[in-house]
C-alpha positions as CSV (number, residue, x, y, z in Angstrom):
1,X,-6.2,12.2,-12.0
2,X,-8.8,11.9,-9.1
3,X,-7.4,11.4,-5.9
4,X,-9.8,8.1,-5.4
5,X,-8.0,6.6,-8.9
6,X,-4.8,7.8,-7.8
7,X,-4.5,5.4,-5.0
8,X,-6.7,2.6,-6.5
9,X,-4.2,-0.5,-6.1
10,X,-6.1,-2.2,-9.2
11,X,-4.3,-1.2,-12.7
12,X,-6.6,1.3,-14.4
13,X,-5.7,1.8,-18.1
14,X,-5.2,5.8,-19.0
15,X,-5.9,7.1,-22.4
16,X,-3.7,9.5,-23.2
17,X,-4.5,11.7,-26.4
18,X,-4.1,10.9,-30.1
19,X,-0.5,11.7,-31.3
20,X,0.9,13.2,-34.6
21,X,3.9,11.0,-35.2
22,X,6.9,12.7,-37.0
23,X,6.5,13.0,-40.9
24,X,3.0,11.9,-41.0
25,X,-0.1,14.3,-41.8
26,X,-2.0,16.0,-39.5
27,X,-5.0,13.8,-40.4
28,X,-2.8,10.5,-39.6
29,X,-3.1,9.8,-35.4
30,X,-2.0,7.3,-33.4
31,X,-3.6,6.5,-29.8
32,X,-1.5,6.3,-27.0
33,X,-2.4,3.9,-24.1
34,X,-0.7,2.8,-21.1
35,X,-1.0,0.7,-18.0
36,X,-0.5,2.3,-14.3
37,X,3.1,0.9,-13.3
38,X,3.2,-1.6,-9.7
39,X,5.7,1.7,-8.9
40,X,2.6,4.0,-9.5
41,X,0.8,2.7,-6.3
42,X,1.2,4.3,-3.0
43,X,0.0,3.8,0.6
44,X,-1.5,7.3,1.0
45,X,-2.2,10.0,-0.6
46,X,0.6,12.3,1.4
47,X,2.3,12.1,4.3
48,X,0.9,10.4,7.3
49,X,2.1,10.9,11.0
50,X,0.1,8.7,13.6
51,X,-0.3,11.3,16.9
52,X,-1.2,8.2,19.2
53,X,-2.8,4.5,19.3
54,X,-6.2,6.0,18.3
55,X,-5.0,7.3,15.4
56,X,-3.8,3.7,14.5
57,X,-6.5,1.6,15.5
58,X,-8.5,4.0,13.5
59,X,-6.5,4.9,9.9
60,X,-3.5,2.6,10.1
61,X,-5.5,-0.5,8.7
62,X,-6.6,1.0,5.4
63,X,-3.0,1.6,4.8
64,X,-2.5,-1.8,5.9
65,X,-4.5,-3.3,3.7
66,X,-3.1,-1.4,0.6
67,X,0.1,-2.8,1.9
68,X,-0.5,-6.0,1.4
69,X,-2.4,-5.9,-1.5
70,X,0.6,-4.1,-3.1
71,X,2.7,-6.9,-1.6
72,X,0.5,-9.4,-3.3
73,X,1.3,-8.1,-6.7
74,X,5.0,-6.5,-6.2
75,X,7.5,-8.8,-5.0
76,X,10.3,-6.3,-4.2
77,X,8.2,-4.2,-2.1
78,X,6.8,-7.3,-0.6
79,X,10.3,-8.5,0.3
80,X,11.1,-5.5,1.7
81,X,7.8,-5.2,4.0
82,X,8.2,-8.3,5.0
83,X,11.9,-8.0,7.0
84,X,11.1,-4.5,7.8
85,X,7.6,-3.2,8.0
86,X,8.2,0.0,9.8
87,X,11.0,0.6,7.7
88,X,8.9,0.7,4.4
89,X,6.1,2.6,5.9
90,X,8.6,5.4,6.8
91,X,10.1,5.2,3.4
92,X,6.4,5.6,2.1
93,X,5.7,8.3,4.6
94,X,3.9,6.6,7.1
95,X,5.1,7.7,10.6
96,X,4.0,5.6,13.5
97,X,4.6,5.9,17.2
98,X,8.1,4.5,19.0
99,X,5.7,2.2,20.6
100,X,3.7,0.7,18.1
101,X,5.7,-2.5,16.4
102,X,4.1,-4.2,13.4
103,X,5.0,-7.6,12.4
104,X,4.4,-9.6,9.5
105,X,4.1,-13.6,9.5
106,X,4.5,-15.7,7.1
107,X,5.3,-19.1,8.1
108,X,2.0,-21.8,9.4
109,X,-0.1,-19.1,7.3
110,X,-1.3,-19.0,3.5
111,X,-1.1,-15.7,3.4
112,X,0.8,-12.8,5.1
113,X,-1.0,-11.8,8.1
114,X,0.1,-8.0,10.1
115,X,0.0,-7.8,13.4
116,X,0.1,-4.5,15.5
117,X,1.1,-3.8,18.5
118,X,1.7,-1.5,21.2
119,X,4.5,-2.2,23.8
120,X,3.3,1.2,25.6
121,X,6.2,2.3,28.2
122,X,7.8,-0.9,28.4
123,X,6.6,-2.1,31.9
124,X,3.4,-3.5,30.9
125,X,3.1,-6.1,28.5
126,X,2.4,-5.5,24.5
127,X,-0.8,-5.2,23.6
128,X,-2.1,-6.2,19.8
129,X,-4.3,-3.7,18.6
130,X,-5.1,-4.7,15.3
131,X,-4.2,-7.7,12.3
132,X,-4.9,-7.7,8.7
133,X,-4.5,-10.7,6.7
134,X,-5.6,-10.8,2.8
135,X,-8.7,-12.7,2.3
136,X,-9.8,-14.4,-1.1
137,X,-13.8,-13.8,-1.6
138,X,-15.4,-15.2,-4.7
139,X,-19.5,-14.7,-5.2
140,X,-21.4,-15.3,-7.9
């Protein structure tokens, strides 16, 4: 599988080849099909450790965003990013810097909306570097 459909967050169906089922002739097939698993999706392609805050501002919101598309369509992993978003990047191999914090919000909003930050060396105050929130676009 490429590595572009590999982390494509929109199901893709994969043919597999015909199959000879048990006792049947070698002229009688049957087509195997499946659909790509919510469990199948993943944030990057490999590991990913963030060297500084330019790194973040820079790659962190593509991961982001497959983040919360993923949370739109997978409840347990959107549960799960939503009490502990640093958490379930490091358990998807997303490292980030001790002073970056990310935070997701829910509540006055329609939609989850991630906000980053970096609280630097603790004496200044944070500073938000980024947010991603999911937008709905229809054209025509």
């Amino acid at each position: 599988m490429s590595q572009r459909q590999d982390l494509a967050l929109v199901p893709a169906r994969i043919r597999l080849p015909a199959r000879i089922g048990p006792g049947r002739s070698s002229g009688t097939t049957e087509p195997l099909e499946r659909t790509a698993r919510q469990t199948d999706y993943r944030l990057s392609s490999g590991p990913v450790i963030f060297q500084d805050r330019k790194d973040v501002e820079r790659m962190l919101p593509d991961i982001l965003g497959r983040a919360l598309a993923l949370a739109w369509i997978d409840s347990d992993f959107r549960q799960a990013f939503t009490t502990h978003p640093l958490k379930t990047l490091a358990d998807n191999r997303i490292v980030l810097p001790a002073s970056i914090r990310i935070e997701v919000v829910n509540e006055g909003q329609t939609r989850p909306m991630v906000i980053v930050s970096d609280i630097g060396n603790g004496h200044a105050p944070a500073r938000r570097l980024l947010y991603l929130q999911l937008v709905m676009v229809a054209g025509r």
